[in-house]
C-alpha positions as CSV (number, residue, x, y, z in Angstrom):
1,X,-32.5,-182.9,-147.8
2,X,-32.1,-180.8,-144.5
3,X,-34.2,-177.7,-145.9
4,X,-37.5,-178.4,-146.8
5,X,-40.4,-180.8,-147.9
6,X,-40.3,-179.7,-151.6
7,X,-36.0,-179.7,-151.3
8,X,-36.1,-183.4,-149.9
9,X,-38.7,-184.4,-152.4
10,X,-37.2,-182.8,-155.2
11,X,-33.5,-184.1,-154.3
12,X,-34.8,-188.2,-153.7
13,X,-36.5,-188.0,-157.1
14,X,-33.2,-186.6,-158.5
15,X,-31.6,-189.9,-156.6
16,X,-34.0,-192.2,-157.1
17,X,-33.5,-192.0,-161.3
18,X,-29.9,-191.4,-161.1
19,X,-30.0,-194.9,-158.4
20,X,-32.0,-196.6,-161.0
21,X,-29.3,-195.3,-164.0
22,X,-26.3,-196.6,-161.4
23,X,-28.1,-200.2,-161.4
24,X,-28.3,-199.9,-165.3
25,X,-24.6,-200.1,-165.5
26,X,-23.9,-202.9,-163.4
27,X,-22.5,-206.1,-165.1
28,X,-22.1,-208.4,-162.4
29,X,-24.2,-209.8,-159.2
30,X,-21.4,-208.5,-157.0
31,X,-21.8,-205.1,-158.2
32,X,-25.3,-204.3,-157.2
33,X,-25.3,-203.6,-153.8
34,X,-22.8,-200.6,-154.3
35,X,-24.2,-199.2,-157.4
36,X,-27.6,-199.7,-154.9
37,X,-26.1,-196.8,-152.5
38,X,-27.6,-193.8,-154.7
39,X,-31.3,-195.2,-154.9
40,X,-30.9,-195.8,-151.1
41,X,-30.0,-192.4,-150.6
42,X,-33.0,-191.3,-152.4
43,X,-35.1,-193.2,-150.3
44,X,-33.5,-192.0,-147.4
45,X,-34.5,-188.5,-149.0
46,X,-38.3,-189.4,-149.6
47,X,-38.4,-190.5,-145.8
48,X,-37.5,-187.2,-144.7
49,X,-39.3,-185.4,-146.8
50,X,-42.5,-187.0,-145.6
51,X,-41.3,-186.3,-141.7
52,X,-41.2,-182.4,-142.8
53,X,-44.8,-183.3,-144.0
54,X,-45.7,-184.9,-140.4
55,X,-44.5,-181.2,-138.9
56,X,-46.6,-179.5,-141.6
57,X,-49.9,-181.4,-141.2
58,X,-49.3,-182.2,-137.5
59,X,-49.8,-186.3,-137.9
60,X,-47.4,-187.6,-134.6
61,X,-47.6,-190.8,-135.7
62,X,-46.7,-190.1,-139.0
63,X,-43.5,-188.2,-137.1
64,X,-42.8,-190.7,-135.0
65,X,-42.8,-193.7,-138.2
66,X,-41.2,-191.5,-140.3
67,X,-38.1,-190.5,-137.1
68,X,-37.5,-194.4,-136.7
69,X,-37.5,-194.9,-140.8
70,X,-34.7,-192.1,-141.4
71,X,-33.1,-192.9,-137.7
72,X,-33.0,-197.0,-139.4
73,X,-31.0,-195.6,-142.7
74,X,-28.9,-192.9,-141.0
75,X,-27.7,-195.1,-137.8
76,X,-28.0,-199.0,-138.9
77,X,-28.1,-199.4,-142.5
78,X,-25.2,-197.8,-143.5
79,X,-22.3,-198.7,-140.9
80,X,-23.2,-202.1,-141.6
81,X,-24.0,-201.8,-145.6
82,X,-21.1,-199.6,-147.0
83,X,-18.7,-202.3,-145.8
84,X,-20.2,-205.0,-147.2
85,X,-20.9,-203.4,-151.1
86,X,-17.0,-202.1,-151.2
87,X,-15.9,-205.7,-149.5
88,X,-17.9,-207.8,-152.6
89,X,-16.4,-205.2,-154.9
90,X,-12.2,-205.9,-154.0
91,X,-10.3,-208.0,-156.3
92,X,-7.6,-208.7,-154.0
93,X,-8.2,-211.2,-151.2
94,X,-5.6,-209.9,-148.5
95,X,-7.6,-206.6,-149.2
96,X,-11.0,-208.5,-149.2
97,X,-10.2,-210.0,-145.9
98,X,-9.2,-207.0,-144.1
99,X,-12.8,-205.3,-145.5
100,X,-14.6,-208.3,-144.1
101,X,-12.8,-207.0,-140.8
102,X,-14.6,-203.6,-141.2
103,X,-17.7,-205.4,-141.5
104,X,-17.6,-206.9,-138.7
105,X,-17.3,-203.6,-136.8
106,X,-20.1,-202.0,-139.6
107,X,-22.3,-204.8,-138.1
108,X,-21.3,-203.8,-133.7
109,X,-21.8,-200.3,-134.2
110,X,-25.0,-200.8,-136.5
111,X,-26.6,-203.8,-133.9
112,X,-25.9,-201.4,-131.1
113,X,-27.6,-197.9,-132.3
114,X,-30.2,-200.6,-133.2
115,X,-30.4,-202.1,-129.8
116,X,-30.5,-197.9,-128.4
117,X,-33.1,-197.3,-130.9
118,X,-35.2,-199.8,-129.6
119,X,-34.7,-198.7,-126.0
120,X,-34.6,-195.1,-126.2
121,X,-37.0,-193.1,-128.0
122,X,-35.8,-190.8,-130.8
123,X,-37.6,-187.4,-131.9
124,X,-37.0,-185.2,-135.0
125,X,-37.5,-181.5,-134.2
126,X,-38.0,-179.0,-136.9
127,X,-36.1,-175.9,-137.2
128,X,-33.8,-174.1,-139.9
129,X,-33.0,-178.2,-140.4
130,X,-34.4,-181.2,-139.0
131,X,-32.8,-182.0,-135.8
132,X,-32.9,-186.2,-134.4
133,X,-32.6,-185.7,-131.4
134,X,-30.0,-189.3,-130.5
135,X,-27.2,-188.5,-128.2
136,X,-26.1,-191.5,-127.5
137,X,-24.5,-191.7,-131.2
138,X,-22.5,-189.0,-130.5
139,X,-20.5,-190.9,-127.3
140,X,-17.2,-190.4,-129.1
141,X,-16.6,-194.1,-129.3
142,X,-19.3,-195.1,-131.3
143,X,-19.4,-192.1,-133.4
144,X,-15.9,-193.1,-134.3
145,X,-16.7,-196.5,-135.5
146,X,-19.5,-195.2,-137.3
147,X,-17.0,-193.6,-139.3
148,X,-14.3,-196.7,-139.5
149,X,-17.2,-198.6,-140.9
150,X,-18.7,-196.1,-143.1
151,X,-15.9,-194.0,-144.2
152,X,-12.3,-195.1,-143.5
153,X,-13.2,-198.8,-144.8
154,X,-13.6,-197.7,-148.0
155,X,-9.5,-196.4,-147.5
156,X,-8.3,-199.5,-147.5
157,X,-10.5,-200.7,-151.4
158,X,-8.2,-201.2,-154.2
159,X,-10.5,-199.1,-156.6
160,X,-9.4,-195.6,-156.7
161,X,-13.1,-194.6,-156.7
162,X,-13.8,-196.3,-153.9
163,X,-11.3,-194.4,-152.0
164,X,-12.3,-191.1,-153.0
165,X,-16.3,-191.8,-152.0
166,X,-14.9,-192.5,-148.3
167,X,-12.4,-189.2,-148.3
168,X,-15.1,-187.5,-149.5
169,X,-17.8,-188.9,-147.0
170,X,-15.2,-188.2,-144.2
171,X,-14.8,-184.6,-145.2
172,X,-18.5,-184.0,-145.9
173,X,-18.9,-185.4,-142.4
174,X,-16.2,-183.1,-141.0
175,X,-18.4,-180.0,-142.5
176,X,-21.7,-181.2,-141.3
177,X,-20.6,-181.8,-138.1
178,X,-18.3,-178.3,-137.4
179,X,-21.5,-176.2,-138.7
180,X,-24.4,-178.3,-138.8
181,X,-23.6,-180.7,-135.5
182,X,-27.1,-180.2,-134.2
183,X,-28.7,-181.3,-137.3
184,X,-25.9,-184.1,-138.6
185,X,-27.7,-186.6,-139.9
186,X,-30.0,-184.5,-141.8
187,X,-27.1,-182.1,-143.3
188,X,-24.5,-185.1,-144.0
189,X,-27.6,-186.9,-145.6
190,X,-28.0,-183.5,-147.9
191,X,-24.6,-184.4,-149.8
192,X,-25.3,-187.9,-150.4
193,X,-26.0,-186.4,-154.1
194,X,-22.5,-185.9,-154.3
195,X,-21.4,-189.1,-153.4
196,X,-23.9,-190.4,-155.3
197,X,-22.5,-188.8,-158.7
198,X,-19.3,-190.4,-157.4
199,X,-20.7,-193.9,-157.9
200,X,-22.3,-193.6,-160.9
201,X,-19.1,-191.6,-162.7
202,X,-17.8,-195.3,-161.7
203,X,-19.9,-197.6,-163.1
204,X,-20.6,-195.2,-166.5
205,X,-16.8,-194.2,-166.5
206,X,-14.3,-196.4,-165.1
207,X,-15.4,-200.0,-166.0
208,X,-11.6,-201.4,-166.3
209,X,-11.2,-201.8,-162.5
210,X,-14.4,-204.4,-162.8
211,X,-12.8,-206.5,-165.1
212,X,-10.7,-207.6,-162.7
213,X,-13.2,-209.8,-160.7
214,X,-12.2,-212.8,-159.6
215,X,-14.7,-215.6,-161.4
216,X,-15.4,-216.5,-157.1
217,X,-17.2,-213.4,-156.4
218,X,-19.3,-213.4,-159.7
């Protein structure tokens, strides 16, 4: 969470159990790395709330792990991750294939803020919210299939659910970026709690779509 050691810690706790709950509810193989996304987000929490620590106890190199750590979740993993959990999910193969097809851009976008990560160094600077300081994600181009991969992939999912997460990230993204834009990743990264209720209430609530697996992707 943007706000504060104690906030962050207390909020990838709060995701870490309801992760592990998520996981509880899964039934197939297939399954696991979407019901995964909440425990991932409370990682992503923990991370964070150890780089407010860094600021607090002035460790750079703490700082500097802990940037490159939350900089790996917010610009790599996910582009290239939400794709592939909503593409094993999707009964329907026309609807598979065209997911695989967002994949493929989750895993451009994701290699190449990699490849800049690598290059060009990244800082977190406290203030109200941590800022990460990474311009080059926000060259309109790559910012924009950030989203495709992240957000508008999940548009194109059979499972009703599915489709609502990605509105919902796209909107929450929308908010963070028209009031937060200096601090975006840490902000958008605050309502991953939201989404995170989102995917549970679908493993815990809406088990019929699952029974449509085909026996391939088991």
């Amino acid at each position: 969470m943007c706000f504060s050691a104690t906030a962050s810690f207390v909020a990838g706790s709060a995701l870490l159990v309801l992760g592990v709950a998520t996981l509880r509810e899964t039934r197939r193989k297939v399954e696991i790395p979407f019901a995964a996304i909440p425990l991932l987000f409370g990682l992503q929490q923990l991370v964070e709330g150890t780089l407010w620590l860094s600021f607090r106890f002035d460790s750079p190199q703490l700082n500097v792990a802990m940037t490159y750590l939350f900089s790996m979740f917010s610009h790599v993993l996910w582009p290239i991750f939400v794709p592939f959990a909503i593409g094993l999910l999707e009964p329907e193969p026309k609807r598979r294939k065209l997911l695989w097809g967002f994949q493929a851009i989750g895993l451009l976008v994701g290699g190449y803020l990699f490849y800049l990560l690598v290059e060009f160094p990244v800082t977190a600077v406290a203030a109200a919210n941590i800022v990460y300081v990474s311009p080059h994600f926000y060259n309109l181009p790559v910012m924009g299939l950030y989203l495709v991969a992240t957000c508008v992939s999940c548009f194109f999912s059979s499972d009703t659910t599915i489709r609502i997460f990605g509105v919902l990230a796209l909107l929450l993204f929308g908010v963070a970026y028209g009031f937060f834009s200096l601090a975006l990743f840490s902000v958008w990264c605050f309502f991953a709690a939201v989404l995170s209720l989102i995917i549970y209430a679908r493993f815990r609530f809406a088990r019929g779509s699952l029974s449509s697996q085909p026996s391939e992707l088991n």
